[in-house]
PASEBA-1860 file (N, C-alpha, C; in nm, 3 decimals):
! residues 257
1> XXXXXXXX> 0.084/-0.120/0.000/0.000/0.000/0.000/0.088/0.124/0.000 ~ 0.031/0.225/-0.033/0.132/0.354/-0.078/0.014/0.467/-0.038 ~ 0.062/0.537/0.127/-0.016/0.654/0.139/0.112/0.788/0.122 ~ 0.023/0.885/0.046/0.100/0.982/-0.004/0.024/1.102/0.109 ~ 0.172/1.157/0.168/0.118/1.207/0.287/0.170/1.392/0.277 ~ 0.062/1.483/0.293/0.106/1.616/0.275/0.066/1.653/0.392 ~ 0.029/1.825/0.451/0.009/1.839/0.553/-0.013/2.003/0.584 ~ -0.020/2.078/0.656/-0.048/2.218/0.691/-0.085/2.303/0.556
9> XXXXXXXX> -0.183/2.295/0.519/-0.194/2.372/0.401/-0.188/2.474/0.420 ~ -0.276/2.528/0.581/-0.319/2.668/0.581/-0.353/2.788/0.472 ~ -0.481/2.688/0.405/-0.551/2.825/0.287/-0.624/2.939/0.301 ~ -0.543/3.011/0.267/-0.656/3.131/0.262/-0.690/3.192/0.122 ~ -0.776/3.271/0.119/-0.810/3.315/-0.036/-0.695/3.377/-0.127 ~ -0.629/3.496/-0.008/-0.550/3.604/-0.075/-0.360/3.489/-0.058 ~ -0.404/3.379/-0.053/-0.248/3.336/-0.083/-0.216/3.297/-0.213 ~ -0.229/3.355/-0.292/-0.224/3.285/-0.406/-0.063/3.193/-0.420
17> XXXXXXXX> -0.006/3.233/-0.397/0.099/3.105/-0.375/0.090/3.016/-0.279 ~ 0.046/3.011/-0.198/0.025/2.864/-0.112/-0.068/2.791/-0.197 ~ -0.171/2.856/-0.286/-0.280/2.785/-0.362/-0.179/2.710/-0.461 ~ -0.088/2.779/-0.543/-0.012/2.763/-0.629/0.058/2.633/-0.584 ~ 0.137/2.659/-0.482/0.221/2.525/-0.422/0.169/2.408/-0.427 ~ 0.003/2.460/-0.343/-0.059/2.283/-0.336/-0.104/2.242/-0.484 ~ -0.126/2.296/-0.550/-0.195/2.298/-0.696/-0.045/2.181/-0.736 ~ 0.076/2.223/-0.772/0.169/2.166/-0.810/0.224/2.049/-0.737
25> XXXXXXXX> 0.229/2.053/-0.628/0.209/1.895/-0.533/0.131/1.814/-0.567 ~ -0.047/1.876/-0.595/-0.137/1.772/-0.649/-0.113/1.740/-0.762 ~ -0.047/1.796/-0.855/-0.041/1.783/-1.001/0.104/1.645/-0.991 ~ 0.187/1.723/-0.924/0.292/1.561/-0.877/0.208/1.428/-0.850 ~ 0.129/1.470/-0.774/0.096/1.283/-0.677/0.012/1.212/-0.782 ~ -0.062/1.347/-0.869/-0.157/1.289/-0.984/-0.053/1.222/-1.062 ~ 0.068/1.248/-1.111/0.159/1.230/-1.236/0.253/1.118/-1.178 ~ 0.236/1.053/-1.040/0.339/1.017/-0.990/0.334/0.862/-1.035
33> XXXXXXXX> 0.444/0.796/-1.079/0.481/0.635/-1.115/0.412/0.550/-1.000 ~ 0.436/0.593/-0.886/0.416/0.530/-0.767/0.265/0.554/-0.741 ~ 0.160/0.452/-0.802/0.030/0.515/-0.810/-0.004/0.529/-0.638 ~ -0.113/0.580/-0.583/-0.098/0.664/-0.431/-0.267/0.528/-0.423 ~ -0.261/0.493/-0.273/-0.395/0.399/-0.306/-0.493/0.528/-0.227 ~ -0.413/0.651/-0.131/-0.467/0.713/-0.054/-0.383/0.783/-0.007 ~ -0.463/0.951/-0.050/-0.321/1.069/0.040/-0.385/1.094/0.128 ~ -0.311/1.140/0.225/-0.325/1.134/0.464/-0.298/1.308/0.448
41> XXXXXXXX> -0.406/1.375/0.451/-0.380/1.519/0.485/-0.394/1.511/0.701 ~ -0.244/1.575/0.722/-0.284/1.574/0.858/-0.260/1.667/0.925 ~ -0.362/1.742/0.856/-0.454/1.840/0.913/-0.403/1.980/0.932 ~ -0.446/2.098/0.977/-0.430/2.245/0.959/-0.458/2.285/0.796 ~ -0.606/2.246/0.762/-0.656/2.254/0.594/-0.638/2.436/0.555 ~ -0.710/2.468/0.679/-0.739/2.633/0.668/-0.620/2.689/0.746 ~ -0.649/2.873/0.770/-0.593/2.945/0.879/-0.650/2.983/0.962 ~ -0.657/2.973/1.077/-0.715/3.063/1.164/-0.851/3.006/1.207
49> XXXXXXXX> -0.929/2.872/1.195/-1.018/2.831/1.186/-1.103/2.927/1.128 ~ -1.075/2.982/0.990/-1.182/3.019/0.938/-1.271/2.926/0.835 ~ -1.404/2.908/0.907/-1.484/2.831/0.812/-1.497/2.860/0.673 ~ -1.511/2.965/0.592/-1.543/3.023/0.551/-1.416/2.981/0.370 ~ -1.334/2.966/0.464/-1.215/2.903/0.370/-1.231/2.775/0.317 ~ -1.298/2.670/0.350/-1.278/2.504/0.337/-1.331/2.539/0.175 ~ -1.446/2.586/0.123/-1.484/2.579/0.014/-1.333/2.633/-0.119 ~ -1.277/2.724/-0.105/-1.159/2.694/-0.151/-1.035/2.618/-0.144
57> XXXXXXXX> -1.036/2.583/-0.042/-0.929/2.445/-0.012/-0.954/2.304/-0.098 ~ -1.172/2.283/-0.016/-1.170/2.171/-0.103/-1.199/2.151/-0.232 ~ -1.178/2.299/-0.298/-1.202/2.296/-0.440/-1.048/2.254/-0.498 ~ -0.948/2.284/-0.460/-0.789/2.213/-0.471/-0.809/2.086/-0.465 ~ -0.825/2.050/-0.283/-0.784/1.898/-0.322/-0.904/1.791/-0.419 ~ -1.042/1.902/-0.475/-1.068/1.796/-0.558/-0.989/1.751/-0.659 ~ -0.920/1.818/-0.688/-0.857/1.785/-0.839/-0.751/1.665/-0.817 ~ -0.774/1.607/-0.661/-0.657/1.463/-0.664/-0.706/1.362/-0.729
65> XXXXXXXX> -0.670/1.298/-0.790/-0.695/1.151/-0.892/-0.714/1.049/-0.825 ~ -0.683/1.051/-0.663/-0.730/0.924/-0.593/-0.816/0.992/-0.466 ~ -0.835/0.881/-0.375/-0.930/0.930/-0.249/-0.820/0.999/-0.161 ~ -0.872/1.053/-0.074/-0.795/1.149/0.064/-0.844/1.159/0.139 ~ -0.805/1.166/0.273/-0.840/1.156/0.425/-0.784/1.247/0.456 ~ -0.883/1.347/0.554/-0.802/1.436/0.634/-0.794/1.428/0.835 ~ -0.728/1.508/0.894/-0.801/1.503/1.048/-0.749/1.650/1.041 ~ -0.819/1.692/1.141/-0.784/1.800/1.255/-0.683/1.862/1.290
73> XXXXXXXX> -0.595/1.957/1.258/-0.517/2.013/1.299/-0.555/2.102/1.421 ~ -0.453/2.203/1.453/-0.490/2.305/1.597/-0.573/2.443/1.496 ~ -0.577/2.462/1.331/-0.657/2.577/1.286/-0.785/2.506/1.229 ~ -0.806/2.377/1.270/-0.947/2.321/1.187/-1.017/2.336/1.299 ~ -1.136/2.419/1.322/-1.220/2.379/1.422/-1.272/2.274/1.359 ~ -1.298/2.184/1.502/-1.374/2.044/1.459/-1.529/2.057/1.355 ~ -1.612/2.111/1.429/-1.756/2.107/1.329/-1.761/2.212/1.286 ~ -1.663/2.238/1.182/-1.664/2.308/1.059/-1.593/2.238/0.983
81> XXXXXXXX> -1.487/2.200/0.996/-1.466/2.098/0.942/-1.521/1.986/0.917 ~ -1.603/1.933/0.970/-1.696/1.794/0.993/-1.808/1.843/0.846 ~ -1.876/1.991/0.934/-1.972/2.003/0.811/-1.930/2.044/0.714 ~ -1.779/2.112/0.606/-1.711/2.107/0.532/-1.718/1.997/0.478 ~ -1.688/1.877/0.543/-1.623/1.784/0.443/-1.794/1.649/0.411 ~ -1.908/1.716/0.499/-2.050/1.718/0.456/-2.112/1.739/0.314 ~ -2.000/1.896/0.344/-2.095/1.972/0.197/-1.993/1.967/0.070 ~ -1.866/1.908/0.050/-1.790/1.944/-0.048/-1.683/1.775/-0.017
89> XXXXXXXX> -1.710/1.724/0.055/-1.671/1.557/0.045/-1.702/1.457/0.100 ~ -1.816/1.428/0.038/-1.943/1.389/0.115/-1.922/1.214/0.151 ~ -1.803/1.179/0.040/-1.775/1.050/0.033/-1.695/1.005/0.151 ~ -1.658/1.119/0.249/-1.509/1.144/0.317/-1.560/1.039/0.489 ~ -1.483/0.953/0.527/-1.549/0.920/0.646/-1.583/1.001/0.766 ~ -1.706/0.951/0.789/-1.768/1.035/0.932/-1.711/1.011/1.084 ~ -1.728/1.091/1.173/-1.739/1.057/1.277/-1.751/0.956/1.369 ~ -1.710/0.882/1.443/-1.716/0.713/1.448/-1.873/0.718/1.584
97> XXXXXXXX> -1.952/0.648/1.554/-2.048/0.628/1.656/-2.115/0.828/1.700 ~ -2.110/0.869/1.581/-2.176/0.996/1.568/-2.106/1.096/1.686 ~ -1.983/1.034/1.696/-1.905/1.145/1.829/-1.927/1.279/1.729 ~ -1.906/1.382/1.853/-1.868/1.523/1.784/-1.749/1.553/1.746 ~ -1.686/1.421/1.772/-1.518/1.461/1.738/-1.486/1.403/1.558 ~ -1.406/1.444/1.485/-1.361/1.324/1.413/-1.254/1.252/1.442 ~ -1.316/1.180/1.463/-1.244/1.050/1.486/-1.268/0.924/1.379 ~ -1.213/0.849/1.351/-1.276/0.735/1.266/-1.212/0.625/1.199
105> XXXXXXXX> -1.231/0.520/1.169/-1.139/0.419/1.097/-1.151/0.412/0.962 ~ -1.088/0.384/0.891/-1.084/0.352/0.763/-0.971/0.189/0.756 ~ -1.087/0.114/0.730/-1.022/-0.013/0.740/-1.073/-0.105/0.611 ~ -1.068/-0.060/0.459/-1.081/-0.093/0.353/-0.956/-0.161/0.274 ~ -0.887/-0.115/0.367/-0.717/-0.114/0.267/-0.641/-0.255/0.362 ~ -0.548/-0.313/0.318/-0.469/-0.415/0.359/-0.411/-0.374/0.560 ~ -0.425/-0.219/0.511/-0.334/-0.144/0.654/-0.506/-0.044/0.683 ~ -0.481/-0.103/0.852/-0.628/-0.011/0.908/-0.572/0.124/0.959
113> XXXXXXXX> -0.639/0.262/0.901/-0.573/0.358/0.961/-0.698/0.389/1.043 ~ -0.625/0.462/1.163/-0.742/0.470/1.243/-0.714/0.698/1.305 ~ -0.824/0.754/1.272/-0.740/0.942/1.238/-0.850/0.948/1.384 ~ -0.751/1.028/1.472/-0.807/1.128/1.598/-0.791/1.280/1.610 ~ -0.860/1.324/1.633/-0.886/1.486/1.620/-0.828/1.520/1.782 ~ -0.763/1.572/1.747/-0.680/1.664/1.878/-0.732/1.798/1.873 ~ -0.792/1.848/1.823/-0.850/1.980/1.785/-0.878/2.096/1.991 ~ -0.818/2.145/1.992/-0.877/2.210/2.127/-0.830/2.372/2.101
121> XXXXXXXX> -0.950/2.461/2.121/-0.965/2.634/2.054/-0.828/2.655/2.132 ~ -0.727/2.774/2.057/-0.601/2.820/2.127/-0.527/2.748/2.188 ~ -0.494/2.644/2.110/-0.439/2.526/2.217/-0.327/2.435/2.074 ~ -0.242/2.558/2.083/-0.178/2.467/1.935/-0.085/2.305/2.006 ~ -0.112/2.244/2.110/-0.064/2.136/2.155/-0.164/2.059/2.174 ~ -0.355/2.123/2.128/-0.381/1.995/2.119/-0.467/1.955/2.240 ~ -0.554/1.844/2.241/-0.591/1.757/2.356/-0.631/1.622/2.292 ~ -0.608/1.557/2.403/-0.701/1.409/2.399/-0.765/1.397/2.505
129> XXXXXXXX> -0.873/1.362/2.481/-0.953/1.309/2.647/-0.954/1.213/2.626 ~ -0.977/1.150/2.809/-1.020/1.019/2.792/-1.081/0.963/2.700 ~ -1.209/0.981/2.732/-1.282/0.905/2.611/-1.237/0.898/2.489 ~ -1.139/0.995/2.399/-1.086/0.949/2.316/-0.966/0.814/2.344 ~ -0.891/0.835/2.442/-0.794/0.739/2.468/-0.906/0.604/2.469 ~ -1.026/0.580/2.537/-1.043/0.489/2.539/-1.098/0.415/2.392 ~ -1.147/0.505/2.299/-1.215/0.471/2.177/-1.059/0.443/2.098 ~ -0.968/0.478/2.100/-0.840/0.460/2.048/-0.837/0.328/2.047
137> XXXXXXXX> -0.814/0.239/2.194/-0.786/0.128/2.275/-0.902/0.047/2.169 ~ -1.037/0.066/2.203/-1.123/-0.039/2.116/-1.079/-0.097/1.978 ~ -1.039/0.048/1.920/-0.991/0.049/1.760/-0.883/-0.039/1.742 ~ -0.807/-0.030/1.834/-0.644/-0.078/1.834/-0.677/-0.267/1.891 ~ -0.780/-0.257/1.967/-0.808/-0.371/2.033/-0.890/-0.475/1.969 ~ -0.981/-0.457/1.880/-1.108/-0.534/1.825/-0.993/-0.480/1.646 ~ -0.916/-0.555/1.634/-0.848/-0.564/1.538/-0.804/-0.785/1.504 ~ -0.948/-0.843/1.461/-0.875/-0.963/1.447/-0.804/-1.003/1.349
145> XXXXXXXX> -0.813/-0.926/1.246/-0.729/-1.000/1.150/-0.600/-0.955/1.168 ~ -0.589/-0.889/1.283/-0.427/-0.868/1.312/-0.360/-0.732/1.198 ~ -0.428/-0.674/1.144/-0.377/-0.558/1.028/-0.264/-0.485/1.071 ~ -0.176/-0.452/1.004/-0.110/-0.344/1.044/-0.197/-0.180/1.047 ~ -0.151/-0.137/1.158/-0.201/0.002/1.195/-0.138/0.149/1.169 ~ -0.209/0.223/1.095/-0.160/0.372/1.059/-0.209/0.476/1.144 ~ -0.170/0.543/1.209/-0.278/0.628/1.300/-0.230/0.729/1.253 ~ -0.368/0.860/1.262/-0.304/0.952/1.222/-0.383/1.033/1.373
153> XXXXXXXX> -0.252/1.183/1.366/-0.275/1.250/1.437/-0.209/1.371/1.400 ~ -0.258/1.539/1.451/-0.154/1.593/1.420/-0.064/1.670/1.456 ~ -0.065/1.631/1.600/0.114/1.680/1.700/0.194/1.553/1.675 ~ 0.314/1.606/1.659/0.430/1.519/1.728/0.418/1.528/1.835 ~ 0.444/1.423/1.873/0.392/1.366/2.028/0.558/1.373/2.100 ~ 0.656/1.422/2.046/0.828/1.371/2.037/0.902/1.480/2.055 ~ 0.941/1.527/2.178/1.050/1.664/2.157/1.116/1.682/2.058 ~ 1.151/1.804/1.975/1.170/1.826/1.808/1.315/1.844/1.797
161> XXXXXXXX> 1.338/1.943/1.943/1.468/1.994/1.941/1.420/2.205/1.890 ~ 1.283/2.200/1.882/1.244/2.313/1.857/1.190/2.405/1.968 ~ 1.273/2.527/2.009/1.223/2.594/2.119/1.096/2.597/2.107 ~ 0.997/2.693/1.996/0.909/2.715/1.959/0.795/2.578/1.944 ~ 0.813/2.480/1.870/0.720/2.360/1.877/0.728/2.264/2.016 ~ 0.833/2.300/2.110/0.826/2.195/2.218/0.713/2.271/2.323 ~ 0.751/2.426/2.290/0.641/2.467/2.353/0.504/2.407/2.397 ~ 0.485/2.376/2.265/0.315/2.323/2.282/0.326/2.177/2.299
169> XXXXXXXX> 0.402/2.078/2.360/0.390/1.988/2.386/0.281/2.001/2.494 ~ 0.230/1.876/2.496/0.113/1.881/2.568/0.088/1.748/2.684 ~ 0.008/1.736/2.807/-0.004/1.676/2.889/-0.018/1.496/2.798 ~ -0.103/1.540/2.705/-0.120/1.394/2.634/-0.045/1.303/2.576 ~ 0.021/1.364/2.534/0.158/1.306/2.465/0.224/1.159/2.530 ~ 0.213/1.179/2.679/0.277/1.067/2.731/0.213/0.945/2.705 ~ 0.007/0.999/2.746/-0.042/0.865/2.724/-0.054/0.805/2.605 ~ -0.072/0.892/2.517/-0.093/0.851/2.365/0.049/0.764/2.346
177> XXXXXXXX> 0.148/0.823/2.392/0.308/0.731/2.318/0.303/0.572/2.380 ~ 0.218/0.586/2.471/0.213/0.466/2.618/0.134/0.376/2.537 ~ -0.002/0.375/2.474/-0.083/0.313/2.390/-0.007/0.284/2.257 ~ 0.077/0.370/2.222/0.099/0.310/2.112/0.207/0.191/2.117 ~ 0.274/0.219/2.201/0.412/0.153/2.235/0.347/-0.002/2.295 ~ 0.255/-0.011/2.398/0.154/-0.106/2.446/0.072/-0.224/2.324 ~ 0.078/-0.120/2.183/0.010/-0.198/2.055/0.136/-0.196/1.945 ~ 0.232/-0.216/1.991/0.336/-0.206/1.851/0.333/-0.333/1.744
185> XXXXXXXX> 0.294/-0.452/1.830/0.289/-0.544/1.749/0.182/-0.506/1.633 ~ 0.078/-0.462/1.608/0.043/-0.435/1.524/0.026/-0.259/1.478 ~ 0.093/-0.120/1.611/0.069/0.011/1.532/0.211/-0.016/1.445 ~ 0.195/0.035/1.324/0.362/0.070/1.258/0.368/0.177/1.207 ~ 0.269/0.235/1.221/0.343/0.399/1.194/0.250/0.510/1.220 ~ 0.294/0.631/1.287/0.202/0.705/1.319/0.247/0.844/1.220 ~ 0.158/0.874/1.149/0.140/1.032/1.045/0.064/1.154/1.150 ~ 0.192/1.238/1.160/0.145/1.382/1.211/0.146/1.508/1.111
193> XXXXXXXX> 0.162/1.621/1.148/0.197/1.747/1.105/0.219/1.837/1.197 ~ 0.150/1.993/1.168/0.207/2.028/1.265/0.375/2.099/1.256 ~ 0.448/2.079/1.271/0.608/2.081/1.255/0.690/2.139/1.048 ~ 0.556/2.154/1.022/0.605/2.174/0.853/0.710/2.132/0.845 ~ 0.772/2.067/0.893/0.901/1.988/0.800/0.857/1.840/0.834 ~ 0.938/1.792/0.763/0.956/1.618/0.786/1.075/1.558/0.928 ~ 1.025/1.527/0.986/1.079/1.497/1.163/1.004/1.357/1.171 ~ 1.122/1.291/1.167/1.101/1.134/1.197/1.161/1.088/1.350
201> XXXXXXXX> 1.121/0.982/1.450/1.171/0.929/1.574/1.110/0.782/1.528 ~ 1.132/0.747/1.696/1.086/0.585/1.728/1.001/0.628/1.851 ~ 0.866/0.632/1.888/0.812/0.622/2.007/0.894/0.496/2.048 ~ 0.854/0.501/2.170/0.928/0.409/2.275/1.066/0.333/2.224 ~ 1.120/0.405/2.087/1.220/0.333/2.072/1.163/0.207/1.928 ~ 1.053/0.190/1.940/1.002/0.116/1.870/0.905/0.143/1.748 ~ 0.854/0.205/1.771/0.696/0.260/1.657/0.734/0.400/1.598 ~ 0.763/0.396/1.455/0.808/0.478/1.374/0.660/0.590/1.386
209> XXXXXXXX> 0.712/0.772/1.370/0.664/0.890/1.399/0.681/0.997/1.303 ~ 0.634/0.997/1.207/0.691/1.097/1.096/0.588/1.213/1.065 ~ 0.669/1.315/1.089/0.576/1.465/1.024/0.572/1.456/0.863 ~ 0.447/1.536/0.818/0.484/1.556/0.668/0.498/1.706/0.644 ~ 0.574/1.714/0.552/0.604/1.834/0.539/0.470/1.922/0.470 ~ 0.452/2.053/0.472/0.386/2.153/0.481/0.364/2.221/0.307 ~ 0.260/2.193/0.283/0.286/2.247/0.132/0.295/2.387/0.080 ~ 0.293/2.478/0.213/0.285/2.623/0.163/0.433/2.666/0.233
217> XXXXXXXX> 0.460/2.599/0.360/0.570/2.695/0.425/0.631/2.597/0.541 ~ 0.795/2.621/0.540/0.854/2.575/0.601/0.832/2.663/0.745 ~ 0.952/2.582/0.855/0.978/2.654/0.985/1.074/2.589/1.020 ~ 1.192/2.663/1.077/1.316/2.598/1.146/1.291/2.532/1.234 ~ 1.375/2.431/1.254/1.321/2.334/1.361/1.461/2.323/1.470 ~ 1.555/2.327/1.436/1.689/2.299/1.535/1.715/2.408/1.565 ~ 1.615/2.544/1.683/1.661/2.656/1.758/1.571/2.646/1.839 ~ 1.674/2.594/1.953/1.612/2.612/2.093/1.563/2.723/2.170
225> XXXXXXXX> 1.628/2.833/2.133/1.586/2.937/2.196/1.512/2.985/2.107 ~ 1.458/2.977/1.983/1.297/3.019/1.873/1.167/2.989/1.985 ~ 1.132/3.126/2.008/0.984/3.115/2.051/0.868/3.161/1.953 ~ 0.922/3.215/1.862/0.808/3.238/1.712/0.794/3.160/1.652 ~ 0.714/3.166/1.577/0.725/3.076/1.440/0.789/3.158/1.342 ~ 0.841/3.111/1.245/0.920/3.221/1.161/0.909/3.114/0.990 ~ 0.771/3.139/0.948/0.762/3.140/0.806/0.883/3.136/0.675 ~ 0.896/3.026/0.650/1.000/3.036/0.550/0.980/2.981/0.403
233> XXXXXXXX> 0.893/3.052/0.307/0.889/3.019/0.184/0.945/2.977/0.088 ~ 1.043/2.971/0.120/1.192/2.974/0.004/1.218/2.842/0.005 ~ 1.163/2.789/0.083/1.249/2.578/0.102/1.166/2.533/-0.043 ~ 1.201/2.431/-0.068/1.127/2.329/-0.150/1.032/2.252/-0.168 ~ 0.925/2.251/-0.229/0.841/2.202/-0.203/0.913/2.006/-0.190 ~ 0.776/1.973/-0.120/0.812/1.823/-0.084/0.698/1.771/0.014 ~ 0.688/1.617/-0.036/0.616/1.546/0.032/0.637/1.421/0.073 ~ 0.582/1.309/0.136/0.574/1.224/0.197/0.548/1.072/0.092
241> XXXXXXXX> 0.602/0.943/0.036/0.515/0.835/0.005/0.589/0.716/0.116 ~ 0.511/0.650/0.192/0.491/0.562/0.276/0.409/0.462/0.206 ~ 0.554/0.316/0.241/0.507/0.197/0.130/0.525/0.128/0.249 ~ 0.362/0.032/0.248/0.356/-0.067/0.402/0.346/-0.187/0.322 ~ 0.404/-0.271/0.311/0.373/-0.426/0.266/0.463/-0.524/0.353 ~ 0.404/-0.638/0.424/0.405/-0.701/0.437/0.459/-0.661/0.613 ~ 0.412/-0.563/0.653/0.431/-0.515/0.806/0.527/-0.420/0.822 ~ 0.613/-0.387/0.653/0.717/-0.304/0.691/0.697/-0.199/0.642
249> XXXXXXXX> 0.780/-0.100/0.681/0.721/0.012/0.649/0.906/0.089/0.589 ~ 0.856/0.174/0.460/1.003/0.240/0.409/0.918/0.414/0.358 ~ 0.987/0.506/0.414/0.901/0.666/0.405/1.032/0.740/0.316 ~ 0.946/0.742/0.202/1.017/0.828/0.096/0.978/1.015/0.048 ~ 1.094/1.060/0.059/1.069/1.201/-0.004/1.073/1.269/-0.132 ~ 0.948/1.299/-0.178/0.915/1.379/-0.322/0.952/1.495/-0.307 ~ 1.052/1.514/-0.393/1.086/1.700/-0.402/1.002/1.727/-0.526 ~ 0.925/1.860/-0.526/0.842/1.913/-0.613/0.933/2.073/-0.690
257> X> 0.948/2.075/-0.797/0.986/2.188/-0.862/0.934/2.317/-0.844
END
């Protein structure tokens, strides 16, 4: 299986180059040898949780040639996003057991991915509640055919080495790494964002963690003392293909012109 993984779009109307960027990424994954069975947007679609934006965003990613999944970043409010992807991708999976969260499985493909919404207002680190931890556990648990597992989420859960992104590390982080590390025999890889660059680890040493990079804009990541974010347009475009067969997993990088 081959998920082609992008990430922080943050659209707004008046960017016409961030529109531009993703336009030419999609036009890659469409043109790409390596046919995609499914691209993992994870999440930050808009800016600023403005609703008002999704109708130009998801007029972009219609033009992908295969299906796409998104979750929740810290600028998607949850039900606007939910009813976004209602009114303009209607095919897109719902909510699992009609939570208000998105949350949900997609378990069509050889590999079950299972996407949680961390979404919490002014809170670029995010939450999980319980009850999500425990609906996680079911997902991860009532798995018999043994599948390999993709989860998506979209903090790094993993100190970066970034003054600015460790900031928002968050209380959850521990339990979420604890569950995953607890299911490794079958999680093998967890897709974030968040971090606009590509930042790979091992939870517990064991369960591979990879950011995807950002299709409008980079951010330095190795300055500890960075408490801004500091926008950097000038990097290269680039994205994510993640090939899972046979339990293993190998994460390759597309540079885009």
């Amino acid at each position: 299986m081959h998920i082609f993984h992008i990430s922080d779009i943050h659209y707004q109307p008046t960017d016409i180059d961030g529109q531009r960027k993703l336009q030419r990424i999609i036009q890659s994954i469409n043109d790409s040898p390596a046919r995609p069975d499914l691209v993992a947007i994870t999440g930050d679609l808009v800016w600023k949780e403005h609703q008002e934006y999704y109708a130009g965003c998801f007029s972009i990613l219609s033009t992908l040639s295969v299906p796409y999944v998104v979750i929740s970043g810290n600028h998607d409010r949850t039900a606007d996003l939910i009813q976004a992807l209602r009114q303009y991708c209607p095919s897109h999976p719902q909510p699992s057991d009609n939570s208000p969260k998105l949350n949900y499985v997609v378990d069509s493909f050889p590999v079950r991915l299972i996407a949680l919404d961390s979404f919490k207002h002014n809170q670029g680190g995010g939450e999980l509640t319980k009850a999500d931890f425990a609906w996680l556990k079911s997902k991860l648990e009532d798995n018999s055919e043994r599948k390999p597992v993709v989860i998506l989420v979209h903090q790094y859960t993993l100190p970066t080495g970034s003054g600015f992104f460790d900031a928002h590390q968050a209380s959850w982080y521990k339990e979420f790494n604890e569950i995953v590390v607890n299911h490794a025999d079958t999680v093998k890889l967890v897709l974030c964002g968040h971090l606009h660059n590509s930042v790979s680890s091992l939870i517990g040493g064991i369960v591979p963690i990879i950011s995807g990079f950002s299709t409008n804009w980079g951010e330095d990541i190795l300055e500890p003392n960075k408490t801004e974010p500091n926008r950097d347009t000038s990097r290269p475009l680039a994205y994510l293909i993640h090939r899972i067969k046979d339990g293993n997993v190998s994460s390759y990088t597309v540079t885009v012109k």
